[in-house]
Each structure stands twice: as C-alpha cells, then as structure tokens.
PDB file of N, CA, C and O in Angstrom:
ATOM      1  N   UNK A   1      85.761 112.017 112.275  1.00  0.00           N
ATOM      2  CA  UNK A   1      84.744 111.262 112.957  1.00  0.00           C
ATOM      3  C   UNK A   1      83.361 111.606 112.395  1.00  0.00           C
ATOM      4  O   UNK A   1      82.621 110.759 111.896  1.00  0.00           O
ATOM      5  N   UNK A   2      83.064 112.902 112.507  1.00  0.00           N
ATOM      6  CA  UNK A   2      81.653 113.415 111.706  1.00  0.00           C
ATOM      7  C   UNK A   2      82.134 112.811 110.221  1.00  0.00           C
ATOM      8  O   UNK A   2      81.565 111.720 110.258  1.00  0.00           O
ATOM      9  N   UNK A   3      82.635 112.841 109.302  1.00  0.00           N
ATOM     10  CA  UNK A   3      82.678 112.013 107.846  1.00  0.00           C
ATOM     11  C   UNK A   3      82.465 110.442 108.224  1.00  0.00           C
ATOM     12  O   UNK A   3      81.711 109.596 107.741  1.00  0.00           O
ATOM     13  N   UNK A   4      82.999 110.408 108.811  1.00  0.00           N
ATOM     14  CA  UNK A   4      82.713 108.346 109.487  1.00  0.00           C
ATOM     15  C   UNK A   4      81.852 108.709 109.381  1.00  0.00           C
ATOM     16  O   UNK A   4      81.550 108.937 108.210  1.00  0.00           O
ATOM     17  N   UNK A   5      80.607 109.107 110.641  1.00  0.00           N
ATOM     18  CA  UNK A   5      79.430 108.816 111.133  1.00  0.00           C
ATOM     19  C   UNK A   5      78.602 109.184 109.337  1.00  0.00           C
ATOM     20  O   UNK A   5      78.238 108.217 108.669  1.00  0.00           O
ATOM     21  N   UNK A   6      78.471 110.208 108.948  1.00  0.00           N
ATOM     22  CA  UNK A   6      77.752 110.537 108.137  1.00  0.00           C
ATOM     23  C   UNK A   6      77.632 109.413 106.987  1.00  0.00           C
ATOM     24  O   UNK A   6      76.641 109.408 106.256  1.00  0.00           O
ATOM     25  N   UNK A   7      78.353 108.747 106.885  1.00  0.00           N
ATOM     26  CA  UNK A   7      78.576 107.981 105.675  1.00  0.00           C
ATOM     27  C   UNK A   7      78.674 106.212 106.423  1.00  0.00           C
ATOM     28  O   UNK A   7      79.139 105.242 105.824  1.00  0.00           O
ATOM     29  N   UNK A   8      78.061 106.194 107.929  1.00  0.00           N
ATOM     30  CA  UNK A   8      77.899 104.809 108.198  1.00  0.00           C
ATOM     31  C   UNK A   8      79.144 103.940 108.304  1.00  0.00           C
ATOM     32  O   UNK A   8      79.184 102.744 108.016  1.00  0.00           O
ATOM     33  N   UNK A   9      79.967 104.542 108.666  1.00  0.00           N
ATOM     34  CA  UNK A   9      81.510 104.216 108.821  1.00  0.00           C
ATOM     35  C   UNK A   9      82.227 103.751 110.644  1.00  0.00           C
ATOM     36  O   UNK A   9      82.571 104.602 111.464  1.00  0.00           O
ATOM     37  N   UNK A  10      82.279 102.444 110.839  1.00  0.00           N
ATOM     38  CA  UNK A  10      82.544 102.271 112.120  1.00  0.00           C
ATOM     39  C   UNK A  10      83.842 102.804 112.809  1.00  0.00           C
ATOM     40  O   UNK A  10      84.640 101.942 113.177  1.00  0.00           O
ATOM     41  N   UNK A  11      84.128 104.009 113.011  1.00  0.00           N
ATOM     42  CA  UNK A  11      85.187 104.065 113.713  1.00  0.00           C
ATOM     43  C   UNK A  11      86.143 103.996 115.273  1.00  0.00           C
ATOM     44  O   UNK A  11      85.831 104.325 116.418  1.00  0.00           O
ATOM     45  N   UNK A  12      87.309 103.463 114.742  1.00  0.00           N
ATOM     46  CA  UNK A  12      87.494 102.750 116.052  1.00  0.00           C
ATOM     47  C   UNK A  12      88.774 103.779 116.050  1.00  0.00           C
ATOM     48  O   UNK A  12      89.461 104.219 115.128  1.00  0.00           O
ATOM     49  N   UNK A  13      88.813 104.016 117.756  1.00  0.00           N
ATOM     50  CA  UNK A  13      89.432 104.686 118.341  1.00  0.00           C
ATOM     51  C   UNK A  13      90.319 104.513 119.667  1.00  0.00           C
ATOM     52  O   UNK A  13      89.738 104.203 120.707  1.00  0.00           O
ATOM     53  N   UNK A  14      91.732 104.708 119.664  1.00  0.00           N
ATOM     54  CA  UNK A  14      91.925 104.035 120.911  1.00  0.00           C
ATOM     55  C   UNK A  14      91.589 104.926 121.987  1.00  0.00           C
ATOM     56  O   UNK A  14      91.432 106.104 121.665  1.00  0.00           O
ATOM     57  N   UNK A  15      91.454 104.637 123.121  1.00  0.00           N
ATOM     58  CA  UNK A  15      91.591 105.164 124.389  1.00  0.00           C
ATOM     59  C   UNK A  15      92.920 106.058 125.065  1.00  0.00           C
ATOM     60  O   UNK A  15      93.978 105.577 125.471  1.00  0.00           O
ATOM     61  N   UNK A  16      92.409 107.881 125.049  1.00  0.00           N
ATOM     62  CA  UNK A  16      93.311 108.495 125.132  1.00  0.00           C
ATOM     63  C   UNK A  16      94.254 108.258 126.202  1.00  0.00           C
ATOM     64  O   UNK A  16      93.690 107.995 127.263  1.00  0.00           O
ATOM     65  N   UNK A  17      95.856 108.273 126.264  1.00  0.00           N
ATOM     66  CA  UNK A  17      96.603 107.956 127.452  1.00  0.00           C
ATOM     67  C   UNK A  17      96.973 109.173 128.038  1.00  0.00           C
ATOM     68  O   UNK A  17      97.574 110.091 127.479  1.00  0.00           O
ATOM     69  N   UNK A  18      96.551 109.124 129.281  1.00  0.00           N
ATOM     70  CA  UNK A  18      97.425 110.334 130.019  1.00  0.00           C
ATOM     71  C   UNK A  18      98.247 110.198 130.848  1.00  0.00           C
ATOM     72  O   UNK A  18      98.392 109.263 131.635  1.00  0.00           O
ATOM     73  N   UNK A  19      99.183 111.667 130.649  1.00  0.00           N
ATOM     74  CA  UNK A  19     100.607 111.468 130.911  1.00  0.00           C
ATOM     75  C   UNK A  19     100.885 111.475 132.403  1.00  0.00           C
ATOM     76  O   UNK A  19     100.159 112.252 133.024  1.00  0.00           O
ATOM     77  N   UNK A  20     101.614 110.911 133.001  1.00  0.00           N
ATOM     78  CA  UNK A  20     102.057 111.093 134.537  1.00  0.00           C
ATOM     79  C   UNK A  20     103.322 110.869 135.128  1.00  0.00           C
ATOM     80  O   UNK A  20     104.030 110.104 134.472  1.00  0.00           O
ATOM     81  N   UNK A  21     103.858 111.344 136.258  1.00  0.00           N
ATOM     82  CA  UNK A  21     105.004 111.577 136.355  1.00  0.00           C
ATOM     83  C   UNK A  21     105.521 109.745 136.861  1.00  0.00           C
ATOM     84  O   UNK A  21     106.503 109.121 136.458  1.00  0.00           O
ATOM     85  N   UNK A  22     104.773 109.431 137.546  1.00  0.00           N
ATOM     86  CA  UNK A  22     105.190 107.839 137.630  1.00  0.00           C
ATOM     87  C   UNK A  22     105.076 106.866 136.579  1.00  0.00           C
ATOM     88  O   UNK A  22     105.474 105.804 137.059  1.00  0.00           O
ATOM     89  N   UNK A  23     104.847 106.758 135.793  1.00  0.00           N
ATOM     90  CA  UNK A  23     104.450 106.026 134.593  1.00  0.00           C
ATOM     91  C   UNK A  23     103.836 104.545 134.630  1.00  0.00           C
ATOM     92  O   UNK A  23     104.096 103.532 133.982  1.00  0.00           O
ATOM     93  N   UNK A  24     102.839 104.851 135.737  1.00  0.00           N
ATOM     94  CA  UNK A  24     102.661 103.523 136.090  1.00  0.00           C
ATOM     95  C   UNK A  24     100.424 103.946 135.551  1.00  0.00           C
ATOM     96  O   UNK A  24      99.788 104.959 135.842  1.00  0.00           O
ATOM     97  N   UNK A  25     100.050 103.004 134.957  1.00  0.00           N
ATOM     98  CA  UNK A  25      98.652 103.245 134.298  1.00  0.00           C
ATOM     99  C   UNK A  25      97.908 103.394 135.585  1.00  0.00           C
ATOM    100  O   UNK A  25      96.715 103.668 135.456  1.00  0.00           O
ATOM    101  N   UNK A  26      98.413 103.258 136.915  1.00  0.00           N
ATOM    102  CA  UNK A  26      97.356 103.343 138.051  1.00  0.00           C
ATOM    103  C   UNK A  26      96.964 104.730 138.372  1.00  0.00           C
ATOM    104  O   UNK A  26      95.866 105.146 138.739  1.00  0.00           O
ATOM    105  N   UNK A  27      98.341 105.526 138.114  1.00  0.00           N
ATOM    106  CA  UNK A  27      98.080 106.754 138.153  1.00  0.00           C
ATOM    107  C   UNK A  27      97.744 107.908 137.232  1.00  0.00           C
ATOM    108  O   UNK A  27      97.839 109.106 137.498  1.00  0.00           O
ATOM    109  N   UNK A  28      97.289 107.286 135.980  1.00  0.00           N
ATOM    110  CA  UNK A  28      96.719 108.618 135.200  1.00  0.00           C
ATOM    111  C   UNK A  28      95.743 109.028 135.593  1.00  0.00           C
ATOM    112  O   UNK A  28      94.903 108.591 136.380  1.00  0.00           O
ATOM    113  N   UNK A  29      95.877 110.271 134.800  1.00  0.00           N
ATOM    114  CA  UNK A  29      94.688 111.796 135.840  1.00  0.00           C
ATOM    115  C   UNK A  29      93.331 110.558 135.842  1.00  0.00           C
ATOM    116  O   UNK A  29      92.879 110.147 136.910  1.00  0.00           O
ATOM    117  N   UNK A  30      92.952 110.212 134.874  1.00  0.00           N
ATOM    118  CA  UNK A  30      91.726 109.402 134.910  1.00  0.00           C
ATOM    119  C   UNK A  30      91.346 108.849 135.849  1.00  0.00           C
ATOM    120  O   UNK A  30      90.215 108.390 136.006  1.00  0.00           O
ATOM    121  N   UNK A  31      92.306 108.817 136.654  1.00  0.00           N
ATOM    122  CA  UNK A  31      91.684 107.459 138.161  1.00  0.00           C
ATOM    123  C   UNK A  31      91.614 108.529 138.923  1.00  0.00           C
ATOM    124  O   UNK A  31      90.658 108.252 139.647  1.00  0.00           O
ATOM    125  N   UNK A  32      92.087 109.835 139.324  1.00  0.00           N
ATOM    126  CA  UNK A  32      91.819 110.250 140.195  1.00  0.00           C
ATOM    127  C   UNK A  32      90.665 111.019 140.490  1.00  0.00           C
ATOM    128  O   UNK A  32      90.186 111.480 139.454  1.00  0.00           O
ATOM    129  N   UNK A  33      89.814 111.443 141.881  1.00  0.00           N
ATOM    130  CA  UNK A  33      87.950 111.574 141.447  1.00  0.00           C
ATOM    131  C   UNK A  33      88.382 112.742 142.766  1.00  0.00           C
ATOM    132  O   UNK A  33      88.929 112.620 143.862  1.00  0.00           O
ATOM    133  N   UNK A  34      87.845 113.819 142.034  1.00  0.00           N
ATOM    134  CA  UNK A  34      86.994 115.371 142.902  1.00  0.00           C
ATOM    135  C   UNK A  34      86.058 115.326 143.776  1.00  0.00           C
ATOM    136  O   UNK A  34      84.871 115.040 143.619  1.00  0.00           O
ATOM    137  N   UNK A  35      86.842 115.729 145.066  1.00  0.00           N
ATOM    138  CA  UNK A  35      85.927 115.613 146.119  1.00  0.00           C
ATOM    139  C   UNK A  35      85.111 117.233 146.013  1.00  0.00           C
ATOM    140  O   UNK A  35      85.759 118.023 146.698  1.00  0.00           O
ATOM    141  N   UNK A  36      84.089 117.807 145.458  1.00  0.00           N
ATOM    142  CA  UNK A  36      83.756 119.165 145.620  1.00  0.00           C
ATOM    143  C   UNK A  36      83.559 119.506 146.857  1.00  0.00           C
ATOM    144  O   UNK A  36      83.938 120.670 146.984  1.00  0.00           O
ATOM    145  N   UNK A  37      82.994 118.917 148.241  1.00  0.00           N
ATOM    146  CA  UNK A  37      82.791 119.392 149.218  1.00  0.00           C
ATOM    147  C   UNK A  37      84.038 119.755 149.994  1.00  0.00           C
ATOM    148  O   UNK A  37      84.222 120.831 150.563  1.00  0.00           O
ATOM    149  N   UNK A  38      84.934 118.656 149.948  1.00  0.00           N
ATOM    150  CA  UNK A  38      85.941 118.788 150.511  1.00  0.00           C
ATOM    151  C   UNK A  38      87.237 119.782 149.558  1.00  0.00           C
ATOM    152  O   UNK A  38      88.356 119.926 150.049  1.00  0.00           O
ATOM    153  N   UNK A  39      86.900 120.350 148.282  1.00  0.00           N
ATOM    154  CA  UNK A  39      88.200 120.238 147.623  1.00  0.00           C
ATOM    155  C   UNK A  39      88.700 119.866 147.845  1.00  0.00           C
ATOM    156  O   UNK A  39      89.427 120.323 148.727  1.00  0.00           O
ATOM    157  N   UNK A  40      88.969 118.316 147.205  1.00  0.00           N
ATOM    158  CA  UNK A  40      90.365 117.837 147.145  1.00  0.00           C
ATOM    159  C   UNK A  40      90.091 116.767 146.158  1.00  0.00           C
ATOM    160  O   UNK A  40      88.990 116.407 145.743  1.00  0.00           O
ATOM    161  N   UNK A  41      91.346 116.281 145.826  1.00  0.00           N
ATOM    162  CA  UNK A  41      91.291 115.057 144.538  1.00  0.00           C
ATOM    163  C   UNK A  41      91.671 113.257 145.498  1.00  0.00           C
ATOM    164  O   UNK A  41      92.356 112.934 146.469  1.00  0.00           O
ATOM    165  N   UNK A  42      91.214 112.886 145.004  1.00  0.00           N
ATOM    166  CA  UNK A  42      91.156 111.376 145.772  1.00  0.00           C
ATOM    167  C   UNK A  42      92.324 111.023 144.878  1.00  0.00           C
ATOM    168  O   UNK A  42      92.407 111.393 143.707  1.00  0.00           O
ATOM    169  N   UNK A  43      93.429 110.111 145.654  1.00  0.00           N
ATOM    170  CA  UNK A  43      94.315 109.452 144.514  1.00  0.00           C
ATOM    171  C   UNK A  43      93.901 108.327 144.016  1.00  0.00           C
ATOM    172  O   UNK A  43      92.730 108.509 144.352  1.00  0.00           O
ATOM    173  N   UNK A  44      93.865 107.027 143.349  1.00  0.00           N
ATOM    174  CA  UNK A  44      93.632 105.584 143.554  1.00  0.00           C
ATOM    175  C   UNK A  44      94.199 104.791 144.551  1.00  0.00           C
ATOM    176  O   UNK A  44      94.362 103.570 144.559  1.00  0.00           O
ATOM    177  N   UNK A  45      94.405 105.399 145.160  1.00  0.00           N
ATOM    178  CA  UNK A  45      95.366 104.490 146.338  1.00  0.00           C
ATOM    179  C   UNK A  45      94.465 104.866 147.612  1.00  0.00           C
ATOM    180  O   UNK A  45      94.621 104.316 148.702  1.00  0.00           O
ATOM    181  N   UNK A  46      93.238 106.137 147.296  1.00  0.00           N
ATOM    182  CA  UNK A  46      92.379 106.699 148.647  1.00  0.00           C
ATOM    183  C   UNK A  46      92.762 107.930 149.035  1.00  0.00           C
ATOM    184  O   UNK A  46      91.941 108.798 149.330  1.00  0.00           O
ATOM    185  N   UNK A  47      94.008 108.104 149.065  1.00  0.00           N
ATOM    186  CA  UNK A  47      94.866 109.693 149.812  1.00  0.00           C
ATOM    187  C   UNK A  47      94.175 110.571 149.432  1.00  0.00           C
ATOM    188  O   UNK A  47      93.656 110.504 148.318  1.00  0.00           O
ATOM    189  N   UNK A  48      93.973 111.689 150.302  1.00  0.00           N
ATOM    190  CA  UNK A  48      93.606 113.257 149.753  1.00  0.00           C
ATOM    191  C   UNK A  48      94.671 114.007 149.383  1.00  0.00           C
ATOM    192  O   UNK A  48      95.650 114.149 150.115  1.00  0.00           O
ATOM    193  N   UNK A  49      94.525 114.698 147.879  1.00  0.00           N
ATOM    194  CA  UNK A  49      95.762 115.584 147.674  1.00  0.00           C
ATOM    195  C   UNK A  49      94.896 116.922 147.377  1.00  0.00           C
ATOM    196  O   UNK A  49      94.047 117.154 146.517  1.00  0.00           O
ATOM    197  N   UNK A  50      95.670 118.049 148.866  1.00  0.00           N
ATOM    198  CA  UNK A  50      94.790 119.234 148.699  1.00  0.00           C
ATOM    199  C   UNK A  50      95.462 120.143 147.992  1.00  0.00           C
ATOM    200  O   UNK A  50      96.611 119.965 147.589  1.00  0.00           O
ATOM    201  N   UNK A  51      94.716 121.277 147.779  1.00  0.00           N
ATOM    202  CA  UNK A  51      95.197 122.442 146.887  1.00  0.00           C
ATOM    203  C   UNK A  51      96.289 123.415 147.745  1.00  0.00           C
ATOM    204  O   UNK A  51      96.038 123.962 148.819  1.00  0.00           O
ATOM    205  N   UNK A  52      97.488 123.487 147.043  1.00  0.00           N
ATOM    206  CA  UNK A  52      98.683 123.980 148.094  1.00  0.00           C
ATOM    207  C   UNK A  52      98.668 125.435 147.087  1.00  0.00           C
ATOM    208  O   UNK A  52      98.713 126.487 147.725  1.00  0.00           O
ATOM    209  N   UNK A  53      98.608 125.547 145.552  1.00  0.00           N
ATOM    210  CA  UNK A  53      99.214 126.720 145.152  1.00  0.00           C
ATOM    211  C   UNK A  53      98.527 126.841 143.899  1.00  0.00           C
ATOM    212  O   UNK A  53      97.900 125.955 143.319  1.00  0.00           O
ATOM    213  N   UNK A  54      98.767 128.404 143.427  1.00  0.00           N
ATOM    214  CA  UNK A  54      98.186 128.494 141.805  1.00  0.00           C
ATOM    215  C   UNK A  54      98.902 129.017 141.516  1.00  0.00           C
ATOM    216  O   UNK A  54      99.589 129.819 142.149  1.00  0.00           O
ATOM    217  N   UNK A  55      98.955 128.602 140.120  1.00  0.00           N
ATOM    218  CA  UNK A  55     100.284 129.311 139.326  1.00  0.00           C
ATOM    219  C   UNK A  55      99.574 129.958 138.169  1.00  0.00           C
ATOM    220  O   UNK A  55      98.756 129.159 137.710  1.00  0.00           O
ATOM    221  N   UNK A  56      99.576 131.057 137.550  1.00  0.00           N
ATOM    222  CA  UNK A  56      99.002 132.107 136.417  1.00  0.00           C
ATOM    223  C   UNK A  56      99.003 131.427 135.357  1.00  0.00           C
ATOM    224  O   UNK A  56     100.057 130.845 135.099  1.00  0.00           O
ATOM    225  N   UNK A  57      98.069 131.304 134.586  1.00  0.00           N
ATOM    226  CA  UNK A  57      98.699 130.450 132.975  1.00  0.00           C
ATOM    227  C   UNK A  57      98.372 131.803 131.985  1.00  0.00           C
ATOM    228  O   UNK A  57      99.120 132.157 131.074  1.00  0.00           O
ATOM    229  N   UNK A  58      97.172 132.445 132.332  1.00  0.00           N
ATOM    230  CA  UNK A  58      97.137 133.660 131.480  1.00  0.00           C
ATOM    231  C   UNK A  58      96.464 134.940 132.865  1.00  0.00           C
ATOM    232  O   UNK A  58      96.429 134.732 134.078  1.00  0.00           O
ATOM    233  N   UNK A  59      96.136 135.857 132.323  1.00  0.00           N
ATOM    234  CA  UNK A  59      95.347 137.096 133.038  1.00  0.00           C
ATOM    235  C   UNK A  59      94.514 136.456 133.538  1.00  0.00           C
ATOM    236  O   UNK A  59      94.443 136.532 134.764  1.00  0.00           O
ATOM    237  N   UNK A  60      93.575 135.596 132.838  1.00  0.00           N
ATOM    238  CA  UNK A  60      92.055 135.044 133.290  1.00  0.00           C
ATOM    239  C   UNK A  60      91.859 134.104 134.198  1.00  0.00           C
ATOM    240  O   UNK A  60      91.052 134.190 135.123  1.00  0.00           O
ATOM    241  N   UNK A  61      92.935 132.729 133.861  1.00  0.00           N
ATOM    242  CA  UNK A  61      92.980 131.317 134.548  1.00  0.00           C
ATOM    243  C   UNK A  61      94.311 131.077 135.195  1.00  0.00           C
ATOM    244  O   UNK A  61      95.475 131.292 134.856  1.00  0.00           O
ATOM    245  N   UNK A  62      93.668 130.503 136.355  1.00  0.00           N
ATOM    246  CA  UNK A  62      95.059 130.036 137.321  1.00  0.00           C
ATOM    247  C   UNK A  62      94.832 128.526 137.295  1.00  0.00           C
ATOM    248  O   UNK A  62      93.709 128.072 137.075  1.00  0.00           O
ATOM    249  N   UNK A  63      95.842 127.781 137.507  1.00  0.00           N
ATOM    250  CA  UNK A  63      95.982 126.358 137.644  1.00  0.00           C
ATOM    251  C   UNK A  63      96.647 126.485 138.849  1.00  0.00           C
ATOM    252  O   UNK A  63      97.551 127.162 139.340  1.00  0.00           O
ATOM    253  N   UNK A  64      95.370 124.998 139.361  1.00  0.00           N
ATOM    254  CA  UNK A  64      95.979 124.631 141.008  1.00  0.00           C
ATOM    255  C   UNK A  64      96.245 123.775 141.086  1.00  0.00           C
ATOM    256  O   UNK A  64      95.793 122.752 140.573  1.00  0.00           O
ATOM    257  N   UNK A  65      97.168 123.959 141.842  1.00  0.00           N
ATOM    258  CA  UNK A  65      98.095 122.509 142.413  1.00  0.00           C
ATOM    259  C   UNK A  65      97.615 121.639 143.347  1.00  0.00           C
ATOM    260  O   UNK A  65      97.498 122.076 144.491  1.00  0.00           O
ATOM    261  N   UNK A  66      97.308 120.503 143.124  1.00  0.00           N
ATOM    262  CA  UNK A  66      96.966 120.098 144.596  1.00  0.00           C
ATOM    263  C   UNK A  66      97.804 118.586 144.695  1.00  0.00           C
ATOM    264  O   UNK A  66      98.112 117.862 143.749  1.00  0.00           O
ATOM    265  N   UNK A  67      98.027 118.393 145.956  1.00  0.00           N
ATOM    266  CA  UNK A  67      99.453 117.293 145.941  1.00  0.00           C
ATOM    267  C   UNK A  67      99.119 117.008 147.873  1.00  0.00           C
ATOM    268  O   UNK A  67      98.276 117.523 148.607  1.00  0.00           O
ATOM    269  N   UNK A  68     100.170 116.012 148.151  1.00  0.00           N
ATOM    270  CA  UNK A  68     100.403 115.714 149.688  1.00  0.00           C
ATOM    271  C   UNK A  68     101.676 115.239 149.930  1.00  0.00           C
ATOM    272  O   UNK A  68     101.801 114.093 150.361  1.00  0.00           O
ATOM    273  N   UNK A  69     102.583 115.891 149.735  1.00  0.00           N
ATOM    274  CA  UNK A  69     104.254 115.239 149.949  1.00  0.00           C
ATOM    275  C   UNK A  69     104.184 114.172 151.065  1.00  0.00           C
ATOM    276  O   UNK A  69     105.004 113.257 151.142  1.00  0.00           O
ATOM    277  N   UNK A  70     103.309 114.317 151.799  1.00  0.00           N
ATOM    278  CA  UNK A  70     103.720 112.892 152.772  1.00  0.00           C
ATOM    279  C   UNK A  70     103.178 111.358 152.260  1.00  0.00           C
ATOM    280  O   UNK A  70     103.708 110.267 152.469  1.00  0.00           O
ATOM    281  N   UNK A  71     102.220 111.600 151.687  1.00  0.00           N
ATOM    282  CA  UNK A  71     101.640 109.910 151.283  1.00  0.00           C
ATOM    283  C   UNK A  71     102.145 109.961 149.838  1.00  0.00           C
ATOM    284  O   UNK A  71     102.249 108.883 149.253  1.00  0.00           O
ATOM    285  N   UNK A  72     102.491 111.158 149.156  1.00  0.00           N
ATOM    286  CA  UNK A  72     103.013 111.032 147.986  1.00  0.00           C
ATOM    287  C   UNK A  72     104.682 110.417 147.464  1.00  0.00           C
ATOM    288  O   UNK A  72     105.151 109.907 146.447  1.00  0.00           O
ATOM    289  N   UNK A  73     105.278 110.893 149.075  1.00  0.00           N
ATOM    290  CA  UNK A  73     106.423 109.814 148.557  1.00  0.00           C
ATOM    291  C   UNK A  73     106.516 108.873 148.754  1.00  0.00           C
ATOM    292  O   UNK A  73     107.496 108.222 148.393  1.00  0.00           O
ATOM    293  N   UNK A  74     105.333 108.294 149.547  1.00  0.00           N
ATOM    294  CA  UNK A  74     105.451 106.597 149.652  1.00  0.00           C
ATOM    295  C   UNK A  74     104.980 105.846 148.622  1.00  0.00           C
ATOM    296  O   UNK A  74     105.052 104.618 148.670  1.00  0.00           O
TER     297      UNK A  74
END
C-alpha cells in the first residue's frame, strides 16, 4: 500500500470479512457497538450481551466473553 501511494497508484481493496459463528453478514463483529457505561456489546438486533467470563490468552491479556444465552438462541 505505502509503494501504491508513493508512486500515485490507486489501490483498491476489498472490505475485510469477519468471521462468525452464524454466517449470516448481519452478524459480523462489525455491527456490533460497545456500550462503555454499561459494559456491554449491543447486538444488531438491540440485545445486550454482558461479560460472563475471561479466559487467559497469555500472562498479560485476558479475553472476555460476553454473550446472553437467552436472546441468543432465538
């Protein structure tokens, strides 16, 4: 991309896809929006999915889970 730009080169790029367990484009991470006050993640559908667990990825960083099994299996 920096060699494009430098040399006046239009490059076109598609739009990254992200992965999800439904495979439906409504639900990639992209649609879903961070509530900071509330922690929690908004789905596209409106639902709150709160933080239930963290799991270790190294010493430093934990990854959290956040989900709602009840509006999630509908």
């Amino acid at each position: 991309m920096k060699k494009c730009e430098e040399k006046d080169i239009i490059a076109y790029v598609s739009k990254q896809v992200f992965p999800n367990s439904t495979g439906e484009v409504d639900f990639y991470l992209d649609k879903f929006q961070y509530d900071k006050e509330e922690n929690v993640y908004i789905c596209p559908k409106g639902e709150k999915l709160y933080s239930r667990s963290q799991k270790p990825i190294d010493e430093n960083t934990k990854a959290i889970v956040y989900r709602n099994f009840k509006v999630c299996n509908q």
